[in-house]
N, C-alpha and C positions, 0 to 999 in steps of 0.2 A: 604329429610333428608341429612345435611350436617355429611362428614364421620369424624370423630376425627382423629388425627395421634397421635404418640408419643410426640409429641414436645407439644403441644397444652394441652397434658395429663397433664405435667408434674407438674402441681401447683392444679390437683383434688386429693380428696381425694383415698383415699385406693381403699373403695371398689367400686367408680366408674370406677377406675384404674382395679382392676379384672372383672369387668363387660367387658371393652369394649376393654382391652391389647387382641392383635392375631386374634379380629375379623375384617372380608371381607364379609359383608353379600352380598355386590354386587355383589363381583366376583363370587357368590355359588347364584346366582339366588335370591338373597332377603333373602334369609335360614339363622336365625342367629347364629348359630351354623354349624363351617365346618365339612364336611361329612369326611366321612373315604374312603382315597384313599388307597388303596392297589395293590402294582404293581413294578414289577423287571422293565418292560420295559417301555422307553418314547421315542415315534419317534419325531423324525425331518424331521422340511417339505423337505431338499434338504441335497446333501454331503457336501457343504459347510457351514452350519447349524451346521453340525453332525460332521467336522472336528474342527469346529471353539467354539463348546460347548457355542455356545450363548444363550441356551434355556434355561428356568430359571429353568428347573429340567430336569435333565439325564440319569438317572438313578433312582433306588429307594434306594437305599443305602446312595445316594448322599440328599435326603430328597423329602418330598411330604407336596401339600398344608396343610395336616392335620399337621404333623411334624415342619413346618415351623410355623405353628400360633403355637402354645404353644412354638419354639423355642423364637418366637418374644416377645412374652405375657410374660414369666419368665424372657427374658433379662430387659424387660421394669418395671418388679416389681423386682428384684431384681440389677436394677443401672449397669451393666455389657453392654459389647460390645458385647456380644453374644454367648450363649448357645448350645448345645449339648445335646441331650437325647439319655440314653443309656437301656438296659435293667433290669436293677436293680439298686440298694442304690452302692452296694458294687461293681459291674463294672463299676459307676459311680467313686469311690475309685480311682481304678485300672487307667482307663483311665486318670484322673487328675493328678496322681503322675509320669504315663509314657510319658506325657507329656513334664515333666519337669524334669530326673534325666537318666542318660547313668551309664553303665559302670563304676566304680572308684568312682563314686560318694557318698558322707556320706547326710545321711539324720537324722532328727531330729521330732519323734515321740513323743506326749504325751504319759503318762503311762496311763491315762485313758480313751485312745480310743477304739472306737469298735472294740471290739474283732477279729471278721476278717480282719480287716487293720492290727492288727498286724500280725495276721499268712499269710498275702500276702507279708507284709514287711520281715517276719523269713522264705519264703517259694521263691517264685518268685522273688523278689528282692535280695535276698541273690544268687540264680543260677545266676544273672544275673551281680554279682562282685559288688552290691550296701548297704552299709552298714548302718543299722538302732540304732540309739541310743537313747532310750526311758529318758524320762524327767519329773521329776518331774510336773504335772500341776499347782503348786503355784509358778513356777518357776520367774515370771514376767522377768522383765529386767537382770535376771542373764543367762537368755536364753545364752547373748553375750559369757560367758566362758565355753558354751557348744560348740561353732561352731568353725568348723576347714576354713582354705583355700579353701576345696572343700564343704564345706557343701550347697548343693542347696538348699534344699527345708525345710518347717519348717511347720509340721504340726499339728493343734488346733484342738479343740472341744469343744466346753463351750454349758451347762454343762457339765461332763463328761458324758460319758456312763454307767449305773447304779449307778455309785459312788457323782456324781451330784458337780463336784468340776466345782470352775468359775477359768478360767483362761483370766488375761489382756490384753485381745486379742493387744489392739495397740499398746501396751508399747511392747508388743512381737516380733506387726510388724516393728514398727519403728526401733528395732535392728538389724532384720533379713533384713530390707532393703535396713539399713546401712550399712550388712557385703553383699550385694549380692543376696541375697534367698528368693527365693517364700514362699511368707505363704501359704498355703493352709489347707482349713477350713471343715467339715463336720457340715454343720449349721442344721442339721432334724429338733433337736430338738424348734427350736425358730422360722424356714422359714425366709426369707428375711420382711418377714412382721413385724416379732418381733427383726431381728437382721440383719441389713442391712449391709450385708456381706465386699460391696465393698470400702463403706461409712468408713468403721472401720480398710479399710486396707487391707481386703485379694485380694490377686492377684488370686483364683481360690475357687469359694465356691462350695461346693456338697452337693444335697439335695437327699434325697430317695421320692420321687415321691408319693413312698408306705403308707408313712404315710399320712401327713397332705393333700398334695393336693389328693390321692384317695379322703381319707376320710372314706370309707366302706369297704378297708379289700378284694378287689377283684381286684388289679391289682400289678403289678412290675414296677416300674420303677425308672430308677434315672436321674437327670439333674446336669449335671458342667455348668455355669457358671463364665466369664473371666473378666477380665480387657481390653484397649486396647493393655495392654504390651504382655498379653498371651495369648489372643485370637490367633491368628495365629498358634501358635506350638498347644493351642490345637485342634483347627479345621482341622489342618493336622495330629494328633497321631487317633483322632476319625475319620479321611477318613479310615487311614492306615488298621483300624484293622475292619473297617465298623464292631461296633456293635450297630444295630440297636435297637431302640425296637419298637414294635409289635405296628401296626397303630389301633388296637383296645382301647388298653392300650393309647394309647397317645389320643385318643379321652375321651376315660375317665377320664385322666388328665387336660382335656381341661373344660370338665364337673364340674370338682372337682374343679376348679380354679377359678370361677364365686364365688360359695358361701364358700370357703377357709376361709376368716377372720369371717363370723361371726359363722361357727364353729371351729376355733380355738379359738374365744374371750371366746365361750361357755366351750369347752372341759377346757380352763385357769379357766372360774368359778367352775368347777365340780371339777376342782384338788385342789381349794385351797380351797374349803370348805369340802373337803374329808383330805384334807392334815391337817386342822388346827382341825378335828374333831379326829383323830388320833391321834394327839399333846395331846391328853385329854387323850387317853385312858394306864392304868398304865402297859398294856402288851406291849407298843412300847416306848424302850429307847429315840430314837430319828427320827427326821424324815426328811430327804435332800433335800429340794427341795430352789432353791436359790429368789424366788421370798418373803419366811418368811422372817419376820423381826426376827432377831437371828440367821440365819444359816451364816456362814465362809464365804459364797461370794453375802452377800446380796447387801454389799455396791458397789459391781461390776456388779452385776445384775441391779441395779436401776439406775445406770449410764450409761452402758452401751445397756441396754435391752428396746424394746418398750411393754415386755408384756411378759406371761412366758402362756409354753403349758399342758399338760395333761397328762406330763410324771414327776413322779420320784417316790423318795425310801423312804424306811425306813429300820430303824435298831430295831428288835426285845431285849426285856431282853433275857439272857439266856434262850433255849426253845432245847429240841431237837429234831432231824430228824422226829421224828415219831410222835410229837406235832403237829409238824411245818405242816408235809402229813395229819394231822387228821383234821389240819383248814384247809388247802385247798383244800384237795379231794372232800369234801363236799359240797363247795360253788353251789349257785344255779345260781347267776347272775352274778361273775366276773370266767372270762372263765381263763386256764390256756393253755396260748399261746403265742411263738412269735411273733415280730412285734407289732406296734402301730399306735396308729393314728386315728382306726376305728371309729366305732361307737359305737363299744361294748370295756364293761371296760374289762380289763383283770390285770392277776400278775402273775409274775412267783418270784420262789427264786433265789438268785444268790450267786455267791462266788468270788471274783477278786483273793485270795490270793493265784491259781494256778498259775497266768498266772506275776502277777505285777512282774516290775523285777528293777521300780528306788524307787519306794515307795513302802513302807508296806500295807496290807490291813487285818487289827486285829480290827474287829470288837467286841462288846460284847457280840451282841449275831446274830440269823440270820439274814439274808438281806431279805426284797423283794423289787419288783420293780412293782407299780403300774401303768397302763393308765389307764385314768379317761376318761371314754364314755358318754355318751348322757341316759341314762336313769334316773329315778326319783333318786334322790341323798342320800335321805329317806332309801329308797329300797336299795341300796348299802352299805349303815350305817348297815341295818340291817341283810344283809347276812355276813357282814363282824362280826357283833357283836355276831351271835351263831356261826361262824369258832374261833373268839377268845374263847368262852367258850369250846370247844371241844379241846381248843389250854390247858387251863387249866386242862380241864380234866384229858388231854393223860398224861400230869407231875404232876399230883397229888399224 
């Protein structure tokens, strides 16, 4: 059997490309899938071995064969110079933006990002003299008369986080790389599969691990993802602060990454035949998800997008709290939980209008926020259609 490399890959499709990105079955004894190494220490045959750090792993902080194929495997699907895994979504955050921003520095956040980017940017970045200035996400090319002399970094998220807004990602980057600044992306929601991070300009993309490539709701992790221009700084902030993640976890990543596209192709069909069945129903004002034809960033979705996933919202009519608790307490088959991704559907409520602080968020009525899992679609219709009847009842 002749082995593929990356070079040879790069004109196969998708999922031959997650098939065969990261693996060494030779080097693992024929085993097509690498084993889980686990291990602080790696000896060197002599001192000047061990002075000279010739040995292609040194440490285990520094990475391990398991580490290193999915670092390989995600740089190769997602267009990037090379990868990082760290122990979550949001140390995955963390690490990307410390990468790139010291001291004095002004940064440029969306307003519709996840919620814990911003309280790392209002918490830890702020102690640390780095000033955050949230933005508009329909902002496009006025991005430019937000950015100061020090503005480094310029960070996206399309869609938004619960609020589901498209922002124009290259029109954003091309500004920000006219004045200097890194864009940096939080891509979960679409994975490099549906929104080729590098392709469209971002100079550092971060995925949570957690979601899509798990798949099933039992691991942590997150990966960044560089350019040639930033690879380097952040391959050295991720020595600095050595945060690993766990060689279980990443074998599971490895796991989840083989059959990645065709359940996310599946989890895209479950949402948008849940999404477009909801569109029907007279208890939900409207419904956000940018892959409809009619929603605010469809026309940037279909341009920009190879595919849309099994996350988004809707906005209920007026309903209240105790409506809203009577449909969902009940439910039998969508679980009330965070995170996404899994296998199982779930929804929670949400509210942006504590936290936004460049845009408004005055909805009509409540918000929820669906992922759309793997079960019969039928079945989901109709746990959801007696919580809306209980939903009427409680405000009758």
């Amino acid at each position: 059997m002749t082995k593929t490399t990356r070079d040879s890959r790069a004109g196969m499709g998708k999922r031959t490309r997650l098939v065969h990105a990261g693996r060494q079955p030779f080097e693992n004894f024929g085993f097509v899938n690498t084993p889980i190494y686990r291990g602080s220490t790696v000896l060197s045959p002599d001192m000047e071995s061990l002075y000279a750090r010739k040995a292609r792993f040194i440490y285990g902080t520094k990475g391990t064969p398991t580490t290193e194929a999915l670092e390989n495997a995600w740089s190769e699907i997602a267009g990037a110079a090379g990868t990082v895994l760290t122990p979550s979504g949001l140390s995955a955050i963390t690490v990307a933006i410390l990468s790139v921003v010291k001291s004095g520095d002004h940064v440029l956040v969306t307003d519709s990002a996840y919620r814990p980017t911003r309280n790392f940017c209002d918490s830890v970045m702020a102690r640390l003299g780095i000033e955050t200035t949230y933005y508009d996400p329909l902002v496009g090319t006025a991005i430019g008369e937000l950015m100061r002399p020090n503005t480094r970094l310029v960070f996206v998220e399309a869609p938004g986080s619960q609020s589901f807004e498209m922002q124009d990602i290259p029109a954003i980057a091309d500004v920000a790389h006219a004045r200097g600044a890194c864009v940096v992306m939080d891509n979960t929601w679409a994975t490099p599969l549906f929104f080729p991070p590098h392709e469209r300009g971002i100079d550092l993309a971060i995925e949570a691990g957690t979601k899509y490539l798990s798949g099933h709701s039992d691991l942590l992790l997150g990966m960044v993802s560089a350019t040639e221009q930033y690879w380097p700084r952040l391959r050295e902030t991720f020595d600095a602060f050595a945060m690993c993640a766990g060689a279980e976890d990443v074998f599971l990543g490895l796991r989840g990454l083989r059959t990645m596209e065709l359940r996310l192709r599946e989890a895209e069909r479950q949402a948008l035949a849940l999404a477009a069945w909801l569109q029907t129903r007279h208890e939900v004002s409207r419904v956000l998800h940018p892959a409809l034809p009619g929603d605010p960033g469809h026309s940037i979705w279909k341009r920009d997008f190879l595919g849309s996933s099994g996350l988004f919202s809707i906005i209920l009519k007026p309903a209240s709290r105790a409506a809203v608790g009577a449909m969902l307490d009940h439910l039998e088959l969508l679980g009330l939980g965070y995170s996404w991704g899994g296998y199982e559907s779930l929804v929670i409520p949400f509210d942006c209008s504590t936290y936004r602080t460049a845009t408004e968020w005055n909805p009509e009525g409540p918000a929820l926020r669906f992922s759309a899992g793997l079960e019969d679609i039928e079945d989901v219709k109709a746990d959801l259609d007696r919580g809306f009847a209980r939903l009427r009842a409680a405000d009758a």
